[in-house]
Every structure is written in C-alpha cells, then in structure tokens.
VMD Tcl script that draws the C-alpha trace (Angstrom):
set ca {
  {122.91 15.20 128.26}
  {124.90 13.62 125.06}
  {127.15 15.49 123.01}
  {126.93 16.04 119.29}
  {126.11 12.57 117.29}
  {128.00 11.86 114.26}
  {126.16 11.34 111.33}
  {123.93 8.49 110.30}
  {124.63 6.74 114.13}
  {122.60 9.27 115.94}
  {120.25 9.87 112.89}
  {119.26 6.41 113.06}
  {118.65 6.14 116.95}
  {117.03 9.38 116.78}
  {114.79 8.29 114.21}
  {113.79 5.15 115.71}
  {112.74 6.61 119.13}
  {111.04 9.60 117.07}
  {109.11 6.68 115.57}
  {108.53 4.87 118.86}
  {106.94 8.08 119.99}
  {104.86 9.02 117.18}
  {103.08 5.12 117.05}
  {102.24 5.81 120.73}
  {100.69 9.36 119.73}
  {102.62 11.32 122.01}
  {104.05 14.77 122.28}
  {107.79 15.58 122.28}
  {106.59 17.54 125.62}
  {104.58 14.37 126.50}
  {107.44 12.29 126.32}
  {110.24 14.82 128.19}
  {107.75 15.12 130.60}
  {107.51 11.11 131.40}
  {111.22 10.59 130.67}
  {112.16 13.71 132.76}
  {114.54 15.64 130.50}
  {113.63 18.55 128.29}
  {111.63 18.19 125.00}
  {114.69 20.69 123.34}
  {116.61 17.68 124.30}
  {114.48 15.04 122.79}
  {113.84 17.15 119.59}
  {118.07 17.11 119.42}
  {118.11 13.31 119.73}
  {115.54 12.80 117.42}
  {117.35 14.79 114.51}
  {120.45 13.47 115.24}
  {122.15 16.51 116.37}
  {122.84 14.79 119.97}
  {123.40 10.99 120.91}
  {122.08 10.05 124.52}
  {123.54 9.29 127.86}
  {122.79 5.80 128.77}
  {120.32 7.38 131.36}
  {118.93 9.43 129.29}
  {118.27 6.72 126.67}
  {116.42 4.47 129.71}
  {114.70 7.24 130.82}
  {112.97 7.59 126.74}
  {112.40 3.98 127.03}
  {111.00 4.01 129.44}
  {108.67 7.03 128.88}
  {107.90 5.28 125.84}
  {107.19 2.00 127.33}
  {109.59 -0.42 125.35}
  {112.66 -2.14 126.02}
  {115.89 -0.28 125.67}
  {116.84 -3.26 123.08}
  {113.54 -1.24 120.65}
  {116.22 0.97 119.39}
  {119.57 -1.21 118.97}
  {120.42 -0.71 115.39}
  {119.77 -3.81 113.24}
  {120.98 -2.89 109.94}
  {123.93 -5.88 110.61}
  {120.81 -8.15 111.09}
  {120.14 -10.55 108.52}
  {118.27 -14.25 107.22}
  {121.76 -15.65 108.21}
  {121.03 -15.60 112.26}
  {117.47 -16.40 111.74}
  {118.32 -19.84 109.69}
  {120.01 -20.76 112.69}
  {117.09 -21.43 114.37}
  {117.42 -25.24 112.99}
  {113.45 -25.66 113.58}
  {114.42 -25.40 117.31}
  {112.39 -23.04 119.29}
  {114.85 -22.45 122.43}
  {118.26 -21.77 120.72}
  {119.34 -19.22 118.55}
  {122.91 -18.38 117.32}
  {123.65 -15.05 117.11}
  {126.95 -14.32 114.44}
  {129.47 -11.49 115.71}
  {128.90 -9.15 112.34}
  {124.81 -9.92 112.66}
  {124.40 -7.95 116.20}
  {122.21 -5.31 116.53}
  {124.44 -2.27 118.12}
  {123.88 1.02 119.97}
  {125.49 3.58 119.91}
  {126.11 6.07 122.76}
  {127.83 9.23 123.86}
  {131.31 9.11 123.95}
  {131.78 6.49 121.52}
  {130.29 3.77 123.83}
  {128.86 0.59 121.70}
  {126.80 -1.81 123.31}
  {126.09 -5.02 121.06}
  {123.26 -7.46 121.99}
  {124.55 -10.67 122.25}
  {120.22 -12.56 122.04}
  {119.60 -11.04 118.71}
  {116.47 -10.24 120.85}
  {116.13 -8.55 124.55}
  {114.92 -11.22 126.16}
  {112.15 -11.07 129.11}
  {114.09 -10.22 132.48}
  {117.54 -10.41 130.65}
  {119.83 -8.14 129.11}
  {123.14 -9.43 127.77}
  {125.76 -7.17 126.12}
  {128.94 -6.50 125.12}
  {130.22 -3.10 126.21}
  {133.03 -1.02 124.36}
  {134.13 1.80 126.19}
  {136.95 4.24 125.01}
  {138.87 6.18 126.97}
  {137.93 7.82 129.19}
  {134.37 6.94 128.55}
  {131.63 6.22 131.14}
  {128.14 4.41 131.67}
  {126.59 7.89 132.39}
  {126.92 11.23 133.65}
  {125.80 10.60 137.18}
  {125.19 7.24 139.60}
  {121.86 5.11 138.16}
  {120.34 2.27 139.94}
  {117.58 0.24 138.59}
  {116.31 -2.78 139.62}
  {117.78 -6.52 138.73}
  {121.15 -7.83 139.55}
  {124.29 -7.04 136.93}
  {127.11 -9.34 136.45}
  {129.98 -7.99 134.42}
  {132.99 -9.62 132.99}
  {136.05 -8.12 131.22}
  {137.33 -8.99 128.33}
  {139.66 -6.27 127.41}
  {141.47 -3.78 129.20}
  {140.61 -2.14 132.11}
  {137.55 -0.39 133.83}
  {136.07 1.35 137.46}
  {133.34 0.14 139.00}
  {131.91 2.97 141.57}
  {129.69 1.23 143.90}
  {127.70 4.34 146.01}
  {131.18 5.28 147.09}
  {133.84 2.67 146.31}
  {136.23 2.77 143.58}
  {136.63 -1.38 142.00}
  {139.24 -1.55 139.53}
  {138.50 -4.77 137.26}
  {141.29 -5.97 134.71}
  {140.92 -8.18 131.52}
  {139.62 -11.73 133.17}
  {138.31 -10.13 136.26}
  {134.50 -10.17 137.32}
  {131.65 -9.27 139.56}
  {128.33 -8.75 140.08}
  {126.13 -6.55 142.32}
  {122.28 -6.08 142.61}
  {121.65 -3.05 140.51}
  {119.96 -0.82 142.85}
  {122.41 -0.13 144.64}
  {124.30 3.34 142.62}
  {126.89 2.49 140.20}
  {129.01 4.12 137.61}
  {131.67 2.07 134.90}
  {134.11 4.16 133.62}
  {137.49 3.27 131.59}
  {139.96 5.39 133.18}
  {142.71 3.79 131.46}
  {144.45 5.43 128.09}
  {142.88 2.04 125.99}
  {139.53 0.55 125.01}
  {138.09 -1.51 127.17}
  {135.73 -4.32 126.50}
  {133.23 -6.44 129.06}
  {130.15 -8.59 128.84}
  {127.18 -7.49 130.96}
  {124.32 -9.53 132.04}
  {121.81 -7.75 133.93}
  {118.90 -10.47 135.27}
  {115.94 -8.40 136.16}
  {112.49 -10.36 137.52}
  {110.63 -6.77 138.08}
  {109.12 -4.55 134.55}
  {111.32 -2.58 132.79}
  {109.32 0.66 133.99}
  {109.50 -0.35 137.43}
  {112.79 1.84 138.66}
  {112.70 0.03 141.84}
  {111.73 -2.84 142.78}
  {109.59 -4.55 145.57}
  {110.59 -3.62 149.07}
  {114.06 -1.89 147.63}
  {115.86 -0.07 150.66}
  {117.02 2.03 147.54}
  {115.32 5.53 146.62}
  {114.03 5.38 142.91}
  {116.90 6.72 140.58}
  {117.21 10.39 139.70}
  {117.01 11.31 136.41}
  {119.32 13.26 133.90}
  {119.00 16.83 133.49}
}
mol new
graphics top color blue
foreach p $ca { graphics top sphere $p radius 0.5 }
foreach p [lrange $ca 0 end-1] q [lrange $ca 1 end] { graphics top cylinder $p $q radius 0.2 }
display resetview
C-alpha cells in the first residue's frame, strides 16, 4: 500500500488511472478485483489521497490492460520533442525537461527516457531517496532487467542475496527471478533501467518460467 500523496502528483496519477478505468467501463470493485488489492485502496489512489507502490501500480495496469507508461505524467511533454522527429520514422530525441515522469511512494521518480513505452522495452531513469525502495515486498515479472548507476548507491536483493551497486557499477538479471532495489545509503541515488520483455505485459510469467507467478500487494 502507498502512503499519503502530496498534492497535484498523486491527483494527477489518480486521475489518469480513474480515467483508464472508466473508458474500459469497469467498477472500482471490478478493477481491485483483477488487480488484487482492495477497491478502498483504489478509490484512495484515484482521489489522490494515496500514491502507489510500484506493485501496486503494475498490478492496476495491468487490471486495466495498458502499459504502466499510460499513466507517466506528460505535462513536461511538448511540440519541442516531437519536431525532433526530422521526418525520420525510427529516431526520436527525447530532451531531459520534456520526459514524462511518475511519481511513486516514497518520493521515487521514474522518468521515461522513449517519450513513448515502447513494445517489449521499458527504459527509465530511477530516483530513489533514502531509504526508498522498488516495493514493499519481492516482484518478479517476466523479461530481463539491466540496471546501471549513475548516482550514489543502491541494494539489489536477488531471492536472497544482498548486491551492493555503486555509481558506475551494473548488472542485469532475468526478471523473474524475485528482486527488490532499495537505497540504503543516507543520499539519492540515481540508475537507468532497461527491462527487455518479448512476453505481454499481462502475462506475469512467462513461457515455461521455473518461477511461480508474482504475489500481489495487499
């Protein structure tokens, strides 16, 4: 579960995925039911009274059928990154202050780096404060993730081994296997994440996987 959002951040992601839902027609119980939280939970998020856990915010995507990318706030997107285009059809540049962000729980911003969420890819740039974590419990989904720092320094719990990556440092691991980042030092911390993912972003698991499908947050 989040904890309390702080003002127009949360009202906007709330408001999005409130949007998301009511396009599809569906219930706030509908939608708990699918994304396996409680619908007091998802009425909180949607009124901006509580900002999601990054498992909590896959599991609504999820349940709702879109990428997690659907609700990255774009009010820093503007004409400028689409003129960059150049006529060309495979390249896009993608200025620092025109990213669309999102904003989670303890003050974690994630910042797409493809203006878009590109088929089978997701590539970010991760802030995590202090003491700040991916999520509440281990998640596993399906894909590979490669992570690089860029700042400071953060924990990598692989099932049940501590890595302890520094400013330079990377690695990669296939993402069903269950992992938690946290910054356990006393200053920000900063990485890029790709995550490469062949399977649908509903499919938890994917082919074959000697993984059991993730559990959800409460």
């Amino acid at each position: 579960m989040g904890e309390p959002g702080n003002s127009g951040v949360a009202a906007g992601l709330g408001e999005a995925i409130r949007r998301t839902r009511r396009s599809r027609k569906l219930s706030l119980r509908a939608v708990a039911k699918r994304a396996g939280v409680t619908a007091g939970l998802v009425s909180q998020i949607e009124n901006g009274r509580v900002t999601p856990s990054v498992e909590t915010l896959f599991a609504l995507a999820a349940a709702l059928d879109v990428p997690v990318a659907h609700f990255f706030d774009s009010s820093n997107a503007s004409s400028d990154s689409a003129s960059d285009f150049a006529g060309w059809s495979d390249r896009r540049i993608i200025r620092k202050e025109n990213r669309k962000r999102l904003y989670l729980e303890t003050g974690i911003i994630w910042e797409l780096l493809t203006g878009e969420e590109q088929p089978g890819t997701r590539f970010v740039e991760i802030t995590y404060p202090p003491g700040a974590r991916s999520a509440n419990m281990m998640i596993r989904h399906t894909g590979r993730d490669f992570l690089v720092v860029i700042e400071g320094e953060i924990t990598v719990q692989l099932e049940f081994k501590d890595h302890v990556l520094k400013a330079g440092d990377s690695m990669w691991f296939d993402a069903p296997v269950p992992h938690q980042v946290r910054n356990e030092s006393g200053a920000p911390a900063r990485l890029i994440a790709l995550t490469i993912d062949p399977w649908p972003a509903t499919d938890l698991n994917p082919p074959d996987s000697p993984h059991p499908p993730p559990e959800r947050a409460p």
